[in-house]
C-alpha positions as CSV (number, residue, x, y, z in Angstrom):
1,X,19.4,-91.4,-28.2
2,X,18.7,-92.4,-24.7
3,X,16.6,-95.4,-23.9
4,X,13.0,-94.9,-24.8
5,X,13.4,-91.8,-27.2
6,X,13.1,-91.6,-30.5
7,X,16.6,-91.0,-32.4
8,X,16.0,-88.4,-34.4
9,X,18.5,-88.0,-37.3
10,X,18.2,-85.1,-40.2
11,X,20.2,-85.1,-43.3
12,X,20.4,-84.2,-47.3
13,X,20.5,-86.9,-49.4
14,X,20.8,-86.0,-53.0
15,X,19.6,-88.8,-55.2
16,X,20.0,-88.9,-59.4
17,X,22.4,-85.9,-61.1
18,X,23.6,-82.7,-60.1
19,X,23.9,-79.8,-61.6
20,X,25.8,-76.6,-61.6
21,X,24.9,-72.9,-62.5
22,X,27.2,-70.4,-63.3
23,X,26.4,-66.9,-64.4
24,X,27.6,-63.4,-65.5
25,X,25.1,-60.1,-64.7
26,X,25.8,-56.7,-65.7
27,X,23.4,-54.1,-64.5
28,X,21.0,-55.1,-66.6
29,X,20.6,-58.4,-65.9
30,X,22.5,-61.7,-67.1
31,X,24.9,-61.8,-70.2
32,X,26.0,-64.9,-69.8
33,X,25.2,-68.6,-68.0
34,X,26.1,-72.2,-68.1
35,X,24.8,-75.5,-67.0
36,X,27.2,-78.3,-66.1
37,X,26.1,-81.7,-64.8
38,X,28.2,-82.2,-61.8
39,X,30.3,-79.6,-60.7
40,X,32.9,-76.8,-62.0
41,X,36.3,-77.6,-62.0
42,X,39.1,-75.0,-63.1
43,X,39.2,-75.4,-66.8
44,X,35.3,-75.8,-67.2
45,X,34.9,-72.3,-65.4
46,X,38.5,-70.9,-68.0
47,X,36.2,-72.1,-70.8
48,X,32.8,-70.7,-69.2
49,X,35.0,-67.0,-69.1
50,X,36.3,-67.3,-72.0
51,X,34.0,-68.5,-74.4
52,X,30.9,-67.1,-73.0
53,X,31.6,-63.8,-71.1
54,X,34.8,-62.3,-72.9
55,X,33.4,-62.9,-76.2
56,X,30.6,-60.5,-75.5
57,X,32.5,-57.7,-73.2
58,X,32.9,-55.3,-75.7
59,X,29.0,-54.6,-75.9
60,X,30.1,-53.4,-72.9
61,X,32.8,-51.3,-72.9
């Protein structure tokens, strides 16, 4: 800031866990969701489909 003014500085700090929402809706609302503390990776979100949402598909079909 230039001499005299006030820097003025915005950011996000995240303090304490995360967490991560995933979820499946059909028309009539949600079939399936998870919570993970941190964040997704590859095989969390393989186990999310496979366990939670393809299990219960054929309600659907």
């Amino acid at each position: 800031a230039p001499i005299g003014q006030r820097a003025d500085f915005k950011d996000v700090f995240v303090r304490g866990q995360r967490y991560t929402l995933c979820a499946a809706m059909s028309l009539k609302g949600y079939i399936a969701t998870r919570v993970v503390e941190g964040s997704f990776d590859t095989s969390e979100y393989v186990s999310f489909l496979l366990d939670d949402v393809v299990c219960i598909l054929h309600y659907y079909w």
